[in-house]
C-alpha positions as CSV (number, residue, x, y, z in Angstrom):
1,X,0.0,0.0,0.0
2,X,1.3,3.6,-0.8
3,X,0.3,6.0,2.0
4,X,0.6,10.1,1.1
5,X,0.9,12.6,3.9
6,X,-0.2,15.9,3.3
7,X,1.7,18.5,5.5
8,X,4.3,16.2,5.8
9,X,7.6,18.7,6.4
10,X,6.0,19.4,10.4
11,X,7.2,17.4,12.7
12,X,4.1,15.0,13.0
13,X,3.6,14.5,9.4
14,X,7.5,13.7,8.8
15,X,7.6,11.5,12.0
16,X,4.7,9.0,11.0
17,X,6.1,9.2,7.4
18,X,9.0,8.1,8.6
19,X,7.4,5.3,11.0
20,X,5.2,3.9,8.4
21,X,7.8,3.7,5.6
22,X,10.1,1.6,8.5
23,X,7.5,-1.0,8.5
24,X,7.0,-1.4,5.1
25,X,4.7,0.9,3.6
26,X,5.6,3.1,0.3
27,X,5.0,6.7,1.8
28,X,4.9,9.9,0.0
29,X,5.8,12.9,1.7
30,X,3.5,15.9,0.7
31,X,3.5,19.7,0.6
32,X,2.2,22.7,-1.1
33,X,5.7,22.7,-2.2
34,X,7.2,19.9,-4.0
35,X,10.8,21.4,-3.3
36,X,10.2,21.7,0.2
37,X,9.1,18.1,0.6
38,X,11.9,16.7,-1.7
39,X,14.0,18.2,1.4
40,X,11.9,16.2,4.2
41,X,12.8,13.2,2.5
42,X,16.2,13.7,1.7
43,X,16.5,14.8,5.5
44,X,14.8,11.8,6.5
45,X,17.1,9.5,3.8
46,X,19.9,11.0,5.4
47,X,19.2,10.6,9.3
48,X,18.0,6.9,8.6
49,X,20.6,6.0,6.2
50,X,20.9,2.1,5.3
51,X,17.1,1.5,6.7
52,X,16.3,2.0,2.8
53,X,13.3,3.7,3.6
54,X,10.9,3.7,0.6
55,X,9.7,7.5,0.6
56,X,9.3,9.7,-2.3
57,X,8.2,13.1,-2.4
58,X,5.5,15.1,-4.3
59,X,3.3,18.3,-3.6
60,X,-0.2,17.6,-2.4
61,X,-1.4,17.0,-5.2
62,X,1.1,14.1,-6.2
63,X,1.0,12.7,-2.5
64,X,-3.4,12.4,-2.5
65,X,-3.2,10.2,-5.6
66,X,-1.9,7.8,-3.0
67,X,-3.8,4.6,-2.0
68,X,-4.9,5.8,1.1
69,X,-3.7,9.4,2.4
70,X,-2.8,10.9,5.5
71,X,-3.7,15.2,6.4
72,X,-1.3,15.7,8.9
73,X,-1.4,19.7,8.4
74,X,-1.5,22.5,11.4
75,X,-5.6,21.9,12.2
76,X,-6.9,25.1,10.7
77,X,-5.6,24.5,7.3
78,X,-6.7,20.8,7.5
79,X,-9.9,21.3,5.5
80,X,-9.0,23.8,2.7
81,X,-5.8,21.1,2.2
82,X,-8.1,18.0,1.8
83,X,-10.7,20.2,-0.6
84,X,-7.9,21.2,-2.6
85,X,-7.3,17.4,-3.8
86,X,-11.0,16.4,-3.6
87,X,-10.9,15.1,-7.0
88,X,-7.9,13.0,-5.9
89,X,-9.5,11.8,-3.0
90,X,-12.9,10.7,-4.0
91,X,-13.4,6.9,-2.4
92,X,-10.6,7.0,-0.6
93,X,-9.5,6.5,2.9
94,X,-8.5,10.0,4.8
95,X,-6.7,9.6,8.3
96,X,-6.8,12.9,10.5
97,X,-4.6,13.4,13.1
98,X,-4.4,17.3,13.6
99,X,-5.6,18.6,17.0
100,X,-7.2,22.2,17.5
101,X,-4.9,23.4,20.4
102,X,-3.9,26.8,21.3
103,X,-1.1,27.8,23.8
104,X,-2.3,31.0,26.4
105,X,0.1,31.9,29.0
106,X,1.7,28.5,30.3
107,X,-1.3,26.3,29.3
108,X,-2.6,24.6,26.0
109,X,-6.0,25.0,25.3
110,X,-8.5,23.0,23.2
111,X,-10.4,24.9,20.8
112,X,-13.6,24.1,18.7
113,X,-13.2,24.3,15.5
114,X,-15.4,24.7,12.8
115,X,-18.3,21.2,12.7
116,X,-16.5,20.1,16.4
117,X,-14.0,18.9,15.2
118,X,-10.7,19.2,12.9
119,X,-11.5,15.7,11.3
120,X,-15.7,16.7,11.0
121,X,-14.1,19.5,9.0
122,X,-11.9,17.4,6.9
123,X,-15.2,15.1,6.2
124,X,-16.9,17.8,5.6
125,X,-14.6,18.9,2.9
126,X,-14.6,15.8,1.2
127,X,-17.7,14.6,1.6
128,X,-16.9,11.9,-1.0
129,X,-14.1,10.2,1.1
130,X,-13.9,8.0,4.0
131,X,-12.6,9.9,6.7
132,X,-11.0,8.6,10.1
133,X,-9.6,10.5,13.0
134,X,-6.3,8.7,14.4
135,X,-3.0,9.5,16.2
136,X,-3.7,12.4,17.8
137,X,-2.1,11.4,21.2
138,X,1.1,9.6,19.8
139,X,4.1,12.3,20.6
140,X,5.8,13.6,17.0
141,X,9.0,13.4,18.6
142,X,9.1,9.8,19.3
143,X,6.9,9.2,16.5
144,X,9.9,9.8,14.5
145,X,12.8,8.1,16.4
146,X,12.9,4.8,14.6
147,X,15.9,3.8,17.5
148,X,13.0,3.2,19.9
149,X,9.2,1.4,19.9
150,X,6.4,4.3,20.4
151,X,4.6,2.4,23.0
152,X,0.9,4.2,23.0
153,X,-2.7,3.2,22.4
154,X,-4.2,4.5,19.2
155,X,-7.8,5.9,19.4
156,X,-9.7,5.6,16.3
157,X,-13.0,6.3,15.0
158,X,-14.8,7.2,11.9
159,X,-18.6,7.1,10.4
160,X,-17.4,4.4,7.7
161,X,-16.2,0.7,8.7
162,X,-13.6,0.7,5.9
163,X,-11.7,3.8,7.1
164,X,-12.0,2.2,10.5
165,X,-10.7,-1.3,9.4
166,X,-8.0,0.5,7.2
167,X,-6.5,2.3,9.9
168,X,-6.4,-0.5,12.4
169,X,-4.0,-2.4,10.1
170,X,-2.3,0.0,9.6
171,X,-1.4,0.8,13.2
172,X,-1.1,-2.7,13.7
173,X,1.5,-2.6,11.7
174,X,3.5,-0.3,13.9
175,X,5.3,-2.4,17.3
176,X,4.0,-1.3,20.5
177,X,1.2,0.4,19.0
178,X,-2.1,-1.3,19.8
179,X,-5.0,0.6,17.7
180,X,-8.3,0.6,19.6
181,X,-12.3,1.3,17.7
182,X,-13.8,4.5,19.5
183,X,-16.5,4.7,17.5
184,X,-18.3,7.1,15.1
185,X,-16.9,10.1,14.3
186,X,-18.3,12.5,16.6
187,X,-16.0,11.1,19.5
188,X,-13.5,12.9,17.4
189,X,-14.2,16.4,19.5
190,X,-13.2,15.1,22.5
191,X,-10.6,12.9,21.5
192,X,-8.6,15.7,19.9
193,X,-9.6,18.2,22.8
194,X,-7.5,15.2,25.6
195,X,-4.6,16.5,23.2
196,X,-4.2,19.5,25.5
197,X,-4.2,17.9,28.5
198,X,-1.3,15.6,27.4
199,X,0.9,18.3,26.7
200,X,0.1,19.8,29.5
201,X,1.7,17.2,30.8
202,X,4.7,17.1,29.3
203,X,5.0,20.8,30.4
204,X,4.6,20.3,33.6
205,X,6.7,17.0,34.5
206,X,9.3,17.4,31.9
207,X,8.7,14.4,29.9
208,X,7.0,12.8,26.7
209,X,3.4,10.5,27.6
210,X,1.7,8.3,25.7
211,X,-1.6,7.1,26.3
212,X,-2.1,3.4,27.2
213,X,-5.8,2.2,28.6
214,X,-5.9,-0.4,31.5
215,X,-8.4,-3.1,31.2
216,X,-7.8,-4.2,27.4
217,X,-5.8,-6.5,25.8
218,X,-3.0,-5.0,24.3
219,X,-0.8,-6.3,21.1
């Protein structure tokens, strides 16, 4: 399967691109730029040298004709990226992972977007696609640090079954990462809200957490 990420040169969209083309998916890292994500990949070659990733590079555009594509823009420009390659997406599975935070003061905030939610806007947008919300709690940093498992519980949820089941395999994939069904889309609101509380977190005690739930089986 060939995966495109679209905002793919920030630092969540170039960590799962590199993640996912470790465990054997052909990725293509995405941007309205096509020079600026040529450099991603050549950055990401270069740290990961002799791992062969298999990653290419392309502007949006090139990156949506992927199998199955990725929106890991900043979360207010989620939306307008996904209804610029409609056409491209049409039937296709869209993962959202962007989270609607702001930072006032010392604290991160949730905000609302537009519909609830960042992924509601991204269906929204592309009302033709087959939208999932998925790896919103899964920290960028170690996301991309192929040296070490990322060991976190993946929420997902969407209104379609195939977006669901497409994503689960796909975290499956992943070691350590256990993906869990949280239902229809509308549990995306809150879901990418609990974003602001884990980096919080991190503020406070210094560190990087993952979310893990107690009471399932993992792996």
């Amino acid at each position: 399967m060939q995966i495109g990420i679209l905002g793919a040169t920030g630092p969540a969209g170039s960590g799962l691109a590199a993640r996912l083309a470790s465990v054997g998916f052909d990725v293509v890292v995405g941007s309205r730029s096509k020079y600026k994500a040529m450099e991603v990949r050549d950055h990401l070659l270069e740290r990961w040298d002799g791992m062969n990733l298999p990653i290419e590079a392309a502007d949006n555009i090139g990156a949506a004709n992927a199998d199955l594509v990725v929106i890991a823009t900043p979360w207010d420009a989620a939306g307008a990226t996904a209804a610029s390659v409609s056409r491209q997406l049409q039937g296709k599975v869209v993962i959202s992972m962007a989270n609607a935070l702001a930072k006032v003061g010392n604290e991160f905030q949730p905000l609302v977007p537009p519909r609830g939610s960042v992924a509601a806007s991204v269906q929204a947008a592309v009302p033709r696609s087959l939208v999932s919300a998925a790896f919103h709690h899964v920290p960028a940093k170690e996301l991309g640090d192929l040296n070490e498992p990322v060991d976190s519980d993946v929420l997902i949820c969407s209104d379609h079954k195939t977006a669901t089941e497409a994503t689960i395999d796909i975290v499956n994939r992943i070691p350590d990462m256990n993906p869990l069904d949280a239902g229809q889309l509308s549990n995306a609101a809150p879901i990418e809200a609990f974003a602001a509380v884990l980096l919080q977190l991190n503020v406070r005690y210094k560190t990087r957490v993952a979310v893990r739930f107690s009471g399932l089986k993992h792996g």
